[in-house]
N, C-alpha and C positions, 0 to 999 in steps of 0.2 A: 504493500500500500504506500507507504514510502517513496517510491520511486516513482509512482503517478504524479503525487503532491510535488516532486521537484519537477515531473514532466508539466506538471501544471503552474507550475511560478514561471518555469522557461518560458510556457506558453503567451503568457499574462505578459511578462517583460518584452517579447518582441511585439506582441499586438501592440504595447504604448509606445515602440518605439519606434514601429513603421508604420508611421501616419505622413499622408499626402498633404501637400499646401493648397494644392485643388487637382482634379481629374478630370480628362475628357478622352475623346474619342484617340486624338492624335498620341495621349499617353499611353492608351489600350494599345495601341496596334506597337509602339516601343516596348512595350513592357511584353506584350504577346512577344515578340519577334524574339527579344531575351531568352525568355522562357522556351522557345524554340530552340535555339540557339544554349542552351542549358540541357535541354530535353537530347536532342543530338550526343552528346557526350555520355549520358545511360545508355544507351545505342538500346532503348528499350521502348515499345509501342504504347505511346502516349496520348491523350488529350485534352486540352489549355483551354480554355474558356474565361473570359471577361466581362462582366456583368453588371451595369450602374442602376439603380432603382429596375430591376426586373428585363432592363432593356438590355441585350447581350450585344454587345462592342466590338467583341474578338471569339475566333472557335477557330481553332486548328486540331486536326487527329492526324499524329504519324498513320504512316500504312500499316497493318494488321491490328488497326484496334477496331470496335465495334459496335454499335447503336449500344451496346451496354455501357462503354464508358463514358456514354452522354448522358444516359440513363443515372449513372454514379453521380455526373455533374450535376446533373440538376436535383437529385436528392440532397447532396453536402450543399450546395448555392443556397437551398432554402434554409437550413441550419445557420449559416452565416447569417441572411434576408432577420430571420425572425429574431436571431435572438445576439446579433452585432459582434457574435466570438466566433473564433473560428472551429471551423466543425472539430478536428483533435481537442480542441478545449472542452468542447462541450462532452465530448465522446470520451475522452476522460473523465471529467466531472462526475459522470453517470458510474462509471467505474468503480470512482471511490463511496459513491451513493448507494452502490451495489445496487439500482433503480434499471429498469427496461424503460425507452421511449415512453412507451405506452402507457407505465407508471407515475414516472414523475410530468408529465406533459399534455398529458391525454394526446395526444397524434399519433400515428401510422409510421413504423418503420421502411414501411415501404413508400411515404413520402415520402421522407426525412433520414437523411442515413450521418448521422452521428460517428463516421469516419476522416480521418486526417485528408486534409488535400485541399481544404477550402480556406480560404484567409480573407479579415474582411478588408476593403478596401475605407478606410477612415480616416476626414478628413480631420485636421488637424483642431477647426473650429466648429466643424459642426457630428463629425460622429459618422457612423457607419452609412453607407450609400450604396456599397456594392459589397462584390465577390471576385476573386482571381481563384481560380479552380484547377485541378487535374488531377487527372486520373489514368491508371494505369499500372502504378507501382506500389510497392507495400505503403500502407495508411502514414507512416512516418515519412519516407520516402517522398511522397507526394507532398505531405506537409512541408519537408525541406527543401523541395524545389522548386516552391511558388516563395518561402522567406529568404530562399536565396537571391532568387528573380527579383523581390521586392527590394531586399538589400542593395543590389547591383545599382538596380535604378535608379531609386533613391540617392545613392551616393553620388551619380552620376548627375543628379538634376542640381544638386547642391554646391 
């Protein structure tokens, strides 16, 4: 139990500390192309999704992935959407709750999928707006290669 609780400070301290000055379209398609350009390097079949108030920005799938990993997208996006953490925070949270979806939230897993890979996109002054997403690779995995994506860019815009 231990080891969620510091998986879950991690979690906490990079969400406050990758926050946007603002975001639009033009930053979606930089940050997707990263995140491309990151995903290449796994040499593993991916897919990136960018997503600001419900409206999606950016969608790329390496080849050999499939209507399921959009399927994963859109389940973790609404995690992000509803509750402004990212899906591994929440997905842990539940964890040390020892709680199922269904329990602690009254919602459908088969909405809502409480797995790593989604990160919200939050604005510095006003708070959660969107989701950067993928899917693909193990739930940590995922999760580390949209904070790495987010990092990159970030440092780059700064």
């Amino acid at each position: 139990m231990d080891e969620y609780c510091k998986l879950l400070n991690k979690i906490a301290e990079q969400e406050e500390k990758l926050k946007f000055s603002s975001f639009n379209s033009i930053n979606a398609l930089e940050l997707g192309l990263q995140l491309i350009e990151l995903g290449k390097k796994q040499s593993k079949p991916i897919a990136i999704d960018i997503r600001v108030n419900g409206h999606q920005l950016f969608h790329y799938s390496f080849d050999m992935t499939s209507i399921d990993n959009d399927q994963w997208i859109l389940r973790k996006a609404r995690v992000v959407e509803r509750f402004g953490r990212s899906s591994l925070y929440m997905g842990t949270k539940l964890k040390i709750e020892g709680k199922t979806v269904e329990e602690k939230y009254n919602i459908s897993s088969s909405e809502f999928a409480f797995y790593g890979g989604s990160f919200p996109i939050n604005l510095k002054d006003t708070g959660t707006i969107g989701a950067i997403t993928v899917s693909g690779l193990k739930q940590t995995e995922d999760h580390d290669l949209v904070v790495e994506g987010i990092t990159l860019f970030t440092n780059r815009k700064e």
